[in-house]
Backbone atoms as SQL, in Angstrom:
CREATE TABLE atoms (id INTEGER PRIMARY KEY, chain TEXT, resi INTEGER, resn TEXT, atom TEXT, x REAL, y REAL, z REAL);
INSERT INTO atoms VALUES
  (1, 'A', 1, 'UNK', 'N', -10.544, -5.663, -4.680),
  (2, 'A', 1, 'UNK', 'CA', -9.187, -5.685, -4.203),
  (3, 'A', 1, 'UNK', 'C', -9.141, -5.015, -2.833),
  (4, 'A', 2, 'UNK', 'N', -8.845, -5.747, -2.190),
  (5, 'A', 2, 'UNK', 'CA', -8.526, -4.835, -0.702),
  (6, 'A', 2, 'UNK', 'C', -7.245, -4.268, -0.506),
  (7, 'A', 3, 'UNK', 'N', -7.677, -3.195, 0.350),
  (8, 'A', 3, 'UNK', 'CA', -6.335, -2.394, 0.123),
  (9, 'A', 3, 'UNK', 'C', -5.439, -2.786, 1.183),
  (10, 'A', 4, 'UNK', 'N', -4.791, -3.600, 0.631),
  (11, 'A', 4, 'UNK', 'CA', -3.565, -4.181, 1.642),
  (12, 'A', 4, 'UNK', 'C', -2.295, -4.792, 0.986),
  (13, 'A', 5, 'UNK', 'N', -1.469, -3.841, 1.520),
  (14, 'A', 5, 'UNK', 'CA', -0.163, -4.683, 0.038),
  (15, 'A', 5, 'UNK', 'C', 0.310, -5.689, 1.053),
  (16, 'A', 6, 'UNK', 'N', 0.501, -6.634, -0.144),
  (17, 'A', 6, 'UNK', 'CA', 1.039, -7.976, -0.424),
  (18, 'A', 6, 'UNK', 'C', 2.187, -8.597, 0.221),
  (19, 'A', 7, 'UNK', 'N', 2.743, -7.830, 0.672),
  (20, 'A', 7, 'UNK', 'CA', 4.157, -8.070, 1.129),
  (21, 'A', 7, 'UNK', 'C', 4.077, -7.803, 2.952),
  (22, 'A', 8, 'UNK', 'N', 3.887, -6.336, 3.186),
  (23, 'A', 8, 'UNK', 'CA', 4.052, -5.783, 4.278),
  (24, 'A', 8, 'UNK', 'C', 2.378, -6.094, 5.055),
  (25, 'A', 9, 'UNK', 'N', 1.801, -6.221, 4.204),
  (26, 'A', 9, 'UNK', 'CA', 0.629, -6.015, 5.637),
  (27, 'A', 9, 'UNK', 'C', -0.085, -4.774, 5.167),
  (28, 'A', 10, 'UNK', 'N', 0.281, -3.591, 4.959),
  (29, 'A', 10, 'UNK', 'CA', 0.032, -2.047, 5.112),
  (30, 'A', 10, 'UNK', 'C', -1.466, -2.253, 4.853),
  (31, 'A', 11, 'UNK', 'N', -2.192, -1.430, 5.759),
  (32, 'A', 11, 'UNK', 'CA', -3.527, -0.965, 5.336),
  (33, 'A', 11, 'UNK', 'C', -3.819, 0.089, 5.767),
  (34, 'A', 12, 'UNK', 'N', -4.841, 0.501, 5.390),
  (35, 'A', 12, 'UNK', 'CA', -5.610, 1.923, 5.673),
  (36, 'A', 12, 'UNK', 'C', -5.349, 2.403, 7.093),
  (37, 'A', 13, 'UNK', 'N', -5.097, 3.734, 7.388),
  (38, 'A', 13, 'UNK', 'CA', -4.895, 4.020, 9.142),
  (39, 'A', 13, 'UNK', 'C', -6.401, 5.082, 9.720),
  (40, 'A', 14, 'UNK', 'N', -6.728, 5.948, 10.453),
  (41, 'A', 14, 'UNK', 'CA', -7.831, 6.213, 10.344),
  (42, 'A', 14, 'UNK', 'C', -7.013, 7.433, 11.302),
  (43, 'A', 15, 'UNK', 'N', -7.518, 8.381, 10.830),
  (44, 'A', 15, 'UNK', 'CA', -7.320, 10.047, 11.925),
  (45, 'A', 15, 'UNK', 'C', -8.286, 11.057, 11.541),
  (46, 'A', 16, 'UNK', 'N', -7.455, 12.287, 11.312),
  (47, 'A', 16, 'UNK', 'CA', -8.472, 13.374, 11.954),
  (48, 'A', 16, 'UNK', 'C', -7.730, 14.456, 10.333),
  (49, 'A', 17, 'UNK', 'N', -9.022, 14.989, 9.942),
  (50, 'A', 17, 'UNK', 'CA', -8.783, 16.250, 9.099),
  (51, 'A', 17, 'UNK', 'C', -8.964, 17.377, 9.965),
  (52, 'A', 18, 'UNK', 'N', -7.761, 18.311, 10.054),
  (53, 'A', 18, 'UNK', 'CA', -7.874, 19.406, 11.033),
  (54, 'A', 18, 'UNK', 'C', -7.833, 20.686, 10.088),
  (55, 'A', 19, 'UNK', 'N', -8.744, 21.504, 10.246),
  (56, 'A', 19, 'UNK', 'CA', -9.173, 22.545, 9.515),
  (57, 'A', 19, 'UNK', 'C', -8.354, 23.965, 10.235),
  (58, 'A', 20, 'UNK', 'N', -8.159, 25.232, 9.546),
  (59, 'A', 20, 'UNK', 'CA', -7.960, 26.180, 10.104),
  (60, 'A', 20, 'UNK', 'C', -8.314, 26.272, 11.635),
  (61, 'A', 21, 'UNK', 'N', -9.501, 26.262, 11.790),
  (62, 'A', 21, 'UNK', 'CA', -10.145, 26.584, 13.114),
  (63, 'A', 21, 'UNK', 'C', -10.010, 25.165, 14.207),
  (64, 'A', 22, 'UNK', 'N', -9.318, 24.455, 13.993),
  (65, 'A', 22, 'UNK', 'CA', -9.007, 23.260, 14.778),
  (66, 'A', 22, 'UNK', 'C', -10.113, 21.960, 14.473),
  (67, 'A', 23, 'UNK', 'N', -11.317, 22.272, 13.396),
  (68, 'A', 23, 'UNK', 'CA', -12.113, 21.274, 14.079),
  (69, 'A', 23, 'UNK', 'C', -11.446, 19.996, 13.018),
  (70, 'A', 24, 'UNK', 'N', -12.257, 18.793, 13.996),
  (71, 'A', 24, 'UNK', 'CA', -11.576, 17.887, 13.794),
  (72, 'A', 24, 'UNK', 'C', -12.491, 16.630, 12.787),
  (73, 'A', 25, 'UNK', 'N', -12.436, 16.236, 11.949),
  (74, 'A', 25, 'UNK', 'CA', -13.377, 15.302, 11.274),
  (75, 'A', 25, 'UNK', 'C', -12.604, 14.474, 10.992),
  (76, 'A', 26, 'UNK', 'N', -13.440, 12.748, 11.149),
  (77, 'A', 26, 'UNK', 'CA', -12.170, 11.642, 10.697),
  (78, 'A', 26, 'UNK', 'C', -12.083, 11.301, 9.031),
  (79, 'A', 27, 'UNK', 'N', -10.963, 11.049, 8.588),
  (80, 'A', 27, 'UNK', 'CA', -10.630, 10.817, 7.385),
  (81, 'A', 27, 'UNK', 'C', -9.911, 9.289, 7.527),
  (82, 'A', 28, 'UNK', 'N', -9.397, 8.900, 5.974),
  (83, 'A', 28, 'UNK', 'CA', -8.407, 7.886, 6.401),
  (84, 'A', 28, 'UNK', 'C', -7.845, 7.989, 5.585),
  (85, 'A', 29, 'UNK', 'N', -6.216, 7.588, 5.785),
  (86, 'A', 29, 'UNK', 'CA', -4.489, 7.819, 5.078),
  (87, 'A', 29, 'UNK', 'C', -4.584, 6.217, 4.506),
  (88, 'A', 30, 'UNK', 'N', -4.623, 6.169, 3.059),
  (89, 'A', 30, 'UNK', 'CA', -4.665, 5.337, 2.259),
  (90, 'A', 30, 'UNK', 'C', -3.322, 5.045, 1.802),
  (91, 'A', 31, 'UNK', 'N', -2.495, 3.491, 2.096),
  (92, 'A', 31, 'UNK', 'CA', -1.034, 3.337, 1.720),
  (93, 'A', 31, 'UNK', 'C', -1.025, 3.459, -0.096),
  (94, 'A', 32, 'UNK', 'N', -0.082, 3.698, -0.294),
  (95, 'A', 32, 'UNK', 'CA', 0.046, 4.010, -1.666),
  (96, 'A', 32, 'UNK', 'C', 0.461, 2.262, -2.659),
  (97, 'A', 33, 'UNK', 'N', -0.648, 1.617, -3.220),
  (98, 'A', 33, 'UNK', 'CA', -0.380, 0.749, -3.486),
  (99, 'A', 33, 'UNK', 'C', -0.475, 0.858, -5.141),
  (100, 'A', 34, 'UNK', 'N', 0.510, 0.092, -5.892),
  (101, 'A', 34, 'UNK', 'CA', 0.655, -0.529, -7.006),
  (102, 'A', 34, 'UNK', 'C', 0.083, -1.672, -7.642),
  (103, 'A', 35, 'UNK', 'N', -0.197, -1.816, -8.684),
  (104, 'A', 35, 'UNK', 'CA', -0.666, -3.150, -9.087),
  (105, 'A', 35, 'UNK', 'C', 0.782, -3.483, -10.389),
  (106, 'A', 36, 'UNK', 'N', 1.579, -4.803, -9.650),
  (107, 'A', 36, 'UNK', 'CA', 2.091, -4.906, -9.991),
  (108, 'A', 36, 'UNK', 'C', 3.150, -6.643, -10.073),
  (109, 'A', 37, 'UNK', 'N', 3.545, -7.092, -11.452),
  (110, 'A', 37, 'UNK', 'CA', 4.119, -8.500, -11.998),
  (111, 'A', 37, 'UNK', 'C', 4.934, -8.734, -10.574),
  (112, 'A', 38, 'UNK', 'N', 4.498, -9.211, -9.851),
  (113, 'A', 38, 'UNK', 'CA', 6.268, -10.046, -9.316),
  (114, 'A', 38, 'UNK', 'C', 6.073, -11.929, -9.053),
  (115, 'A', 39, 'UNK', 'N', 7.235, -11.847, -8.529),
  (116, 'A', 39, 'UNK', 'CA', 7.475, -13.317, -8.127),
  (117, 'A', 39, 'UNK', 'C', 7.370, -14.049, -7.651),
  (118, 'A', 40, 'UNK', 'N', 6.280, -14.824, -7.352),
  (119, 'A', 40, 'UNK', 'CA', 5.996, -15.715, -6.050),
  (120, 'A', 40, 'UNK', 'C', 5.921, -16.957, -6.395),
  (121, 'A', 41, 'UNK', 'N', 6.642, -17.676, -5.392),
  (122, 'A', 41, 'UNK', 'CA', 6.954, -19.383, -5.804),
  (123, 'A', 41, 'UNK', 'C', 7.564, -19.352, -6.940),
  (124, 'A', 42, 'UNK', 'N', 8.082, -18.329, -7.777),
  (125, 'A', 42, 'UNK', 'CA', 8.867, -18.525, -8.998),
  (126, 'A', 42, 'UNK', 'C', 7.831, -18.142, -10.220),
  (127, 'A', 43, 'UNK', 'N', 6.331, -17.842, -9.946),
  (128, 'A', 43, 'UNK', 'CA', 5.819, -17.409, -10.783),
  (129, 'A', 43, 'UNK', 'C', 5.063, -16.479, -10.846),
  (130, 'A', 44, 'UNK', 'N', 5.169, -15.555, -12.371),
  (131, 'A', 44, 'UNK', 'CA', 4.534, -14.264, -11.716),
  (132, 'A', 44, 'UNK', 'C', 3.150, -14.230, -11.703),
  (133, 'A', 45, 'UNK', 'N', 2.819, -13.361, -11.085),
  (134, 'A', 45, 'UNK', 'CA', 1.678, -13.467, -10.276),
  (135, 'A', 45, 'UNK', 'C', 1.069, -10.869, -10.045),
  (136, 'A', 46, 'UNK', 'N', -0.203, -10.977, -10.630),
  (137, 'A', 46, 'UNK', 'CA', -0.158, -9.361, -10.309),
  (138, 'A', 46, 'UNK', 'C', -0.827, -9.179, -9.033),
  (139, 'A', 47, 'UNK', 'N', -0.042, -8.372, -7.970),
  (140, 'A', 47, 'UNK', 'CA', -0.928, -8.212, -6.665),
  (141, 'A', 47, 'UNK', 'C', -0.529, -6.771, -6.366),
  (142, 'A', 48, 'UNK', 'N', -0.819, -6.380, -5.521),
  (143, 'A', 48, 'UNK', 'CA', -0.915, -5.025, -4.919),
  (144, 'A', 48, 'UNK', 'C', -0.017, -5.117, -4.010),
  (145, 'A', 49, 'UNK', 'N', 1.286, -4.264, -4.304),
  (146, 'A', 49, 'UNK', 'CA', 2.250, -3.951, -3.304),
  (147, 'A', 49, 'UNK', 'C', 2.467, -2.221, -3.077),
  (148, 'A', 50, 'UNK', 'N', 2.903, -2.079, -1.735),
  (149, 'A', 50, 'UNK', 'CA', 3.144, -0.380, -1.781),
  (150, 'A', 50, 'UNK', 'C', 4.570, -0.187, -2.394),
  (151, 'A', 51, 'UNK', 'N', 4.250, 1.090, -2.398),
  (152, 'A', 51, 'UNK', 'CA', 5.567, 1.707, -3.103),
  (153, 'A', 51, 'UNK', 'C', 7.007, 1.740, -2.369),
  (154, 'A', 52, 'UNK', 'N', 6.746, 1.390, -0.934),
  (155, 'A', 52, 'UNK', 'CA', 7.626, 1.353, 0.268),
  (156, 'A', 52, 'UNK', 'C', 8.381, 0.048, -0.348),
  (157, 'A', 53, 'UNK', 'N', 7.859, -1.299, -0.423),
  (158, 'A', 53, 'UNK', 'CA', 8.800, -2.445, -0.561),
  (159, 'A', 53, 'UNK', 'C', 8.896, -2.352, -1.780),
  (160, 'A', 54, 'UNK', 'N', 8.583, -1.635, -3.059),
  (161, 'A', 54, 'UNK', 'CA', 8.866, -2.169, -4.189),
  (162, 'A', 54, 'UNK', 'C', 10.012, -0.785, -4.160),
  (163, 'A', 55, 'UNK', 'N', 10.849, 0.080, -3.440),
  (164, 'A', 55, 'UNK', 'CA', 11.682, 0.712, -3.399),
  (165, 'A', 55, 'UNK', 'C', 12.473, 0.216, -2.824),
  (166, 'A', 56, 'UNK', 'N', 12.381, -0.487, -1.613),
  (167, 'A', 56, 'UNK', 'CA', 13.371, -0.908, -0.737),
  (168, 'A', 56, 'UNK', 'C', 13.983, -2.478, -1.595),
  (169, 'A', 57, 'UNK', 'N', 13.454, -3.142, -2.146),
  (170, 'A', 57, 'UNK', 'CA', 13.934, -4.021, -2.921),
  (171, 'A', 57, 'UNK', 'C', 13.589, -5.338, -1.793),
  (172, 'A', 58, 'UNK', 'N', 12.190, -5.241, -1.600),
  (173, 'A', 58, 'UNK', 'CA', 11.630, -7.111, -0.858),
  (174, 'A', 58, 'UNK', 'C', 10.969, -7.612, -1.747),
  (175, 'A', 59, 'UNK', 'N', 10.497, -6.778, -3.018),
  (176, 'A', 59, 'UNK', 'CA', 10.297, -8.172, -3.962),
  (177, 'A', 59, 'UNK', 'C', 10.757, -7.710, -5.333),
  (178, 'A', 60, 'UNK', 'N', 10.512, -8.526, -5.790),
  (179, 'A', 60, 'UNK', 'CA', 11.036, -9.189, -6.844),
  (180, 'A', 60, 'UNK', 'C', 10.350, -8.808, -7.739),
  (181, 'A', 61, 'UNK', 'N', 10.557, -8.326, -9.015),
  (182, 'A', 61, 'UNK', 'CA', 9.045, -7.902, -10.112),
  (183, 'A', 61, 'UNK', 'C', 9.615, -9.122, -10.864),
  (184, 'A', 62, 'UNK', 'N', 8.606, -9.685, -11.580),
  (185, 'A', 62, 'UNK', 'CA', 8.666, -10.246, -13.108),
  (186, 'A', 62, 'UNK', 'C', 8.436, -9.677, -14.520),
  (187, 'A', 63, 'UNK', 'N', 9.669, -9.931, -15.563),
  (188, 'A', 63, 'UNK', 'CA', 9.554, -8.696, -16.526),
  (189, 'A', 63, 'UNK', 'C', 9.098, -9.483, -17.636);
């Protein structure tokens, strides 16, 4: 599964872990994705959406 929700696009971003003493090592900020029923073309279907659109209400779950 790649980490990319379904809806928006969102993927992984890439920066810096900054420690007490400033130093800097790269990490990466992983979107917070779900595996989860919704609706596509009218049928459900399980894919990986973040928690961002399945709050804001862009899709649709199937129950």
């Amino acid at each position: 599964m790649a980490r990319q929700c379904a809806v928006c696009g969102k993927k992984p971003v890439v920066g810096h872990s900054v420690s007490h003493s400033a130093i800097k090592t790269k990490r990466r900020f992983l979107p917070n994705l779900q595996r989860v029923r919704i609706l596509v073309d009218g049928t459900p279907r399980r894919t990986a959406v973040c928690t961002t659109c399945l709050r804001s209400g862009r899709v649709k779950r199937a129950s």
